[in-house]
N, C-alpha and C positions, 0 to 999 in steps of 0.2 A: 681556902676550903669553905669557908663563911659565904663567900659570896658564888661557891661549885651548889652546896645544899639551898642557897637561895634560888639560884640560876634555877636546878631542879626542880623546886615547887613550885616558879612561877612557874616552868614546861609544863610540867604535872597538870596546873591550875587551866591552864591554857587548852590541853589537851582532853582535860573530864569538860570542861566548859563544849571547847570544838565536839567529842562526841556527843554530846547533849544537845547539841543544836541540830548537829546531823542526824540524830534520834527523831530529834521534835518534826527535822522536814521529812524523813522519811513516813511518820506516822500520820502528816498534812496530806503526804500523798499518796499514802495508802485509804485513806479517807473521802479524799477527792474519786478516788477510785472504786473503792465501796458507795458512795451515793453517787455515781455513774452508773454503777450495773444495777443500784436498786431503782434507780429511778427508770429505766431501760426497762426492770422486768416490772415495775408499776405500769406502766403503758402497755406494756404487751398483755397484761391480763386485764387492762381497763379495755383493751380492744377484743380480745375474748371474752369479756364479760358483752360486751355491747352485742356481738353478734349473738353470743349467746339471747340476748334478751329480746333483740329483733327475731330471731328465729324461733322463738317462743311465743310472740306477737303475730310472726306471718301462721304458726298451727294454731293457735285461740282462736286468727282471723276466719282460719277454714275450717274448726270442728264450728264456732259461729253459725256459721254459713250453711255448713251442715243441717245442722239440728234447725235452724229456720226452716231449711228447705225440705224436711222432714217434717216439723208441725205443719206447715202451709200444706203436706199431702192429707198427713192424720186426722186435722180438724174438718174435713168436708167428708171425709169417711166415717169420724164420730157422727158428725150432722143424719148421714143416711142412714148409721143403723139407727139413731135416737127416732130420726123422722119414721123409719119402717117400723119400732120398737113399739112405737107411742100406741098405734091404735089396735094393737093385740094387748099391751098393756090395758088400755082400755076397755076392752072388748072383758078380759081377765077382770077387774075390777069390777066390772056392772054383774058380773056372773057371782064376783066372791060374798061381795058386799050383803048381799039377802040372807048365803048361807051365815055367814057372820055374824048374825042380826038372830036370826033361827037360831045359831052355837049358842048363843048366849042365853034363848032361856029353857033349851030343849037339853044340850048334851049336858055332860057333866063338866064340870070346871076344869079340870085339865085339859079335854078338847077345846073347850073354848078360850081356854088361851091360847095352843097350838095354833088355833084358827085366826086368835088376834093377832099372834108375832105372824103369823104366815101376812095378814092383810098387813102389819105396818110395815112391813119385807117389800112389799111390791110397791107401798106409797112413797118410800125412799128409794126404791131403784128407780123409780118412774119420775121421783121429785113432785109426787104432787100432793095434798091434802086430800082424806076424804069429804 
């Protein structure tokens, strides 16, 4: 009977050891199998991401392109109203400049500042000194 209860616990012994091993491989390869499918869905979202970022690159490339070819029309259309502006602007200033001169020792002081901000109004729209 000594050696039926010995026989037993080596079985026993044998048997928690064997499922233990068989635990440990199947948990190897349930592992093996989890960093299969993450590494699978690593790539798959590194290659969504990549299109994503090219396709991101080819709309920057074209609103770019865009707005270039947009200032390249505005700035020669700025140039002709400034060139047309300039010498009504001027024309404007040779006329204010005297009344300006007069506001200051004729009207009263509220006019002639009205008349100053009016003159340093046209010297900044026009850009230039009087």
């Amino acid at each position: 009977m000594a050696t039926d209860l010995r026989k037993l616990l080596q079985d026993a012994a044998y048997v928690t050891v064997g499922v233990g091993v068989l635990g440990f491989q199947r948990a190897q390869v349930a592992r093996r199998e989890a960093r299969t499918k993450l590494e699978s869905q690593v790539k798959e979202a590194q290659t969504r991401l990549a299109a994503g970022v090219e396709g991101a690159r080819g709309t920057a490339g074209k609103v770019e392109s865009q707005i270039r070819e947009a200032a390249s029309r505005v700035e020669p259309l700025g140039n002709e109203v400034k060139s047309r502006f300039q010498p009504v602007a001027d024309e404007l200033r040779s006329r204010v400049e005297p009344l300006a001169e007069q506001a200051k020792t004729r009207l009263p002081e509220a006019v002639a500042k009205a008349v100053e901000a009016g003159r340093t109004r046209i010297q900044t729209l026009t850009g230039s000194a009087a």
